[in-house]
C-alpha positions as CSV (number, residue, x, y, z in Angstrom):
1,X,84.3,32.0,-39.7
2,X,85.0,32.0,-35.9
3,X,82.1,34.5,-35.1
4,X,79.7,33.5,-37.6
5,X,79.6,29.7,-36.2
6,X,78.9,31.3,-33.2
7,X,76.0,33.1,-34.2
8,X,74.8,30.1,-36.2
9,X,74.3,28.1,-32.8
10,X,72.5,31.5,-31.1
11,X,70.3,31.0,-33.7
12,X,69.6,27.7,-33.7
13,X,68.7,27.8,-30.3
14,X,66.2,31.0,-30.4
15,X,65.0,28.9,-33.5
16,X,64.0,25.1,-31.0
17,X,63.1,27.6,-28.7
18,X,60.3,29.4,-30.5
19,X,59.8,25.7,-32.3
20,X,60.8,27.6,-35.3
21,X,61.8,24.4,-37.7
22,X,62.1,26.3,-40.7
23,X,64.3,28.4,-38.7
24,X,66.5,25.5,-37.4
25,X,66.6,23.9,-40.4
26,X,68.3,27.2,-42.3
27,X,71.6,26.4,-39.4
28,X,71.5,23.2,-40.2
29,X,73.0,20.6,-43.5
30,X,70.8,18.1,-44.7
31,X,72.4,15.3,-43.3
32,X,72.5,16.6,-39.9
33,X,72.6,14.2,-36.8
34,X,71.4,14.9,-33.0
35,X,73.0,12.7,-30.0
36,X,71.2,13.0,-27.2
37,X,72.2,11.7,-23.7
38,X,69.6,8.8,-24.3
39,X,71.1,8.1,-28.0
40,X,71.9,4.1,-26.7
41,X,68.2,3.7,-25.7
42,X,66.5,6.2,-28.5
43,X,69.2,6.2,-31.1
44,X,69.9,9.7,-33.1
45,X,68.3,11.8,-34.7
46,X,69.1,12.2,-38.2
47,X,68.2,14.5,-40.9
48,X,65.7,17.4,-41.4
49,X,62.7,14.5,-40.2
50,X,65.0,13.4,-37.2
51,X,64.8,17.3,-35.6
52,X,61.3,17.4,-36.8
53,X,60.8,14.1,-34.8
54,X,63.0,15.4,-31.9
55,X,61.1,18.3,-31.5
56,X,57.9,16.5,-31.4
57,X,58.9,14.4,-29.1
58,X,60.2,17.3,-26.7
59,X,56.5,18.8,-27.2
60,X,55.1,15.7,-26.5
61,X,56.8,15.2,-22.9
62,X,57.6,19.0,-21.9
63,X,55.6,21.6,-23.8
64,X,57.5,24.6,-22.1
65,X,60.8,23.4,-22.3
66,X,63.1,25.9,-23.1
67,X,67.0,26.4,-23.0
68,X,69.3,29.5,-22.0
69,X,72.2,29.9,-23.1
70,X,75.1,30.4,-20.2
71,X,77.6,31.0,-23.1
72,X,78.9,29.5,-26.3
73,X,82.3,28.9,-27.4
74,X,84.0,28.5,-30.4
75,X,86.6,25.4,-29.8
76,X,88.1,25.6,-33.4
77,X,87.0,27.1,-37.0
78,X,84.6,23.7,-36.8
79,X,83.0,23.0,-33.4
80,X,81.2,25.0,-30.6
81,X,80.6,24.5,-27.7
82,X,77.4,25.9,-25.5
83,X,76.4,26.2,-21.9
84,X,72.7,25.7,-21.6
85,X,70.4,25.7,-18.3
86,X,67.2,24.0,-19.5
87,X,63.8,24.2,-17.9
88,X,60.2,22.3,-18.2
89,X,57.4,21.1,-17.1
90,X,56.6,17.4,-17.4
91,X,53.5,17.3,-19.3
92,X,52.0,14.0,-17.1
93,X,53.6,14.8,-14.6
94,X,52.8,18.4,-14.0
95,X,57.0,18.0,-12.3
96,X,59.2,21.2,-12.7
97,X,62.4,20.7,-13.8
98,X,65.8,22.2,-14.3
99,X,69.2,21.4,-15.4
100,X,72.4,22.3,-16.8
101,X,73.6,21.0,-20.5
102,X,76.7,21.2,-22.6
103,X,76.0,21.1,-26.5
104,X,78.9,20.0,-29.4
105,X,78.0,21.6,-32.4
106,X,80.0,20.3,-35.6
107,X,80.2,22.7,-38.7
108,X,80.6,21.9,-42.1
109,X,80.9,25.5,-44.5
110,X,78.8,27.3,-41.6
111,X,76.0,25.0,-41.0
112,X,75.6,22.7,-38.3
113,X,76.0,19.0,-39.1
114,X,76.2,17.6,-35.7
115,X,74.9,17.7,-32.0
116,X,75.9,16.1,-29.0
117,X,74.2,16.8,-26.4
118,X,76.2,16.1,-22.6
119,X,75.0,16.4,-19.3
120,X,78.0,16.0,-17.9
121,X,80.2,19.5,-18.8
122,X,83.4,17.4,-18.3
123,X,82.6,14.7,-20.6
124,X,81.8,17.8,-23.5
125,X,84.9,19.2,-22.7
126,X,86.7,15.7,-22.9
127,X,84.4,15.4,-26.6
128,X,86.0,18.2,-27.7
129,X,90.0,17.6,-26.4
130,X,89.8,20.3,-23.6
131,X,90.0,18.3,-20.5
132,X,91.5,14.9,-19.6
């Protein structure tokens, strides 16, 4: 199942990239849940509406915001781990911006059921059991 989770995450991210939510939705469970960096403030994102509402709200505040994957990485049969570099463009504030990201995806029978989303690679790596 190794390569396939893999592949669903590649997919998931060409999917927010082209703001393809059918697209995202087919990698994803029902019941899934997003964790953003801001999830204390914002809370998480939960469900088929919570992406739809995540992704409205990264149109609203970046229209060209777009992430590259650096590599992804199978941590067990059930998580995955993936290097982004992100870009945008503030939409008020016209501000370019750049930055490096490290995703959790959880997998339940080949769909992703959970992101976290760190901005610290250490702290992902310390999610996941691979650093102390």
């Amino acid at each position: 199942m190794s390569q396939e989770n893999v592949e669903m995450v590649e997919r998931a991210v060409a999917a927010l990239n082209a703001r393809d939510i059918e697209g995202y939705r087919a990698c994803c469970t029902e019941d899934v849940k997003l964790e953003t960096p801001m999830a204390a403030v914002g809370g998480v994102y939960e469900g088929i509406d919570g992406i739809r509402r995540f992704l409205t709200d990264v149109e609203d505040a970046a229209p060209d915001f777009r992430m590259e994957l650096d590599g992804v990485e199978e941590v067990d049969s059930k998580r995955v781990l993936a290097f982004l570099r992100n870009s945008s463009t503030g939409r008020a504030s016209g501000i370019r911006l750049a930055w490096p990201q490290t995703n959790v995806y959880d997998l339940v029978d080949g769909k992703i059921s959970h992101i976290r989303i760190f901005l610290d690679r250490d702290e992902a790596l310390k999610a996941v059991g691979l650093a102390e």
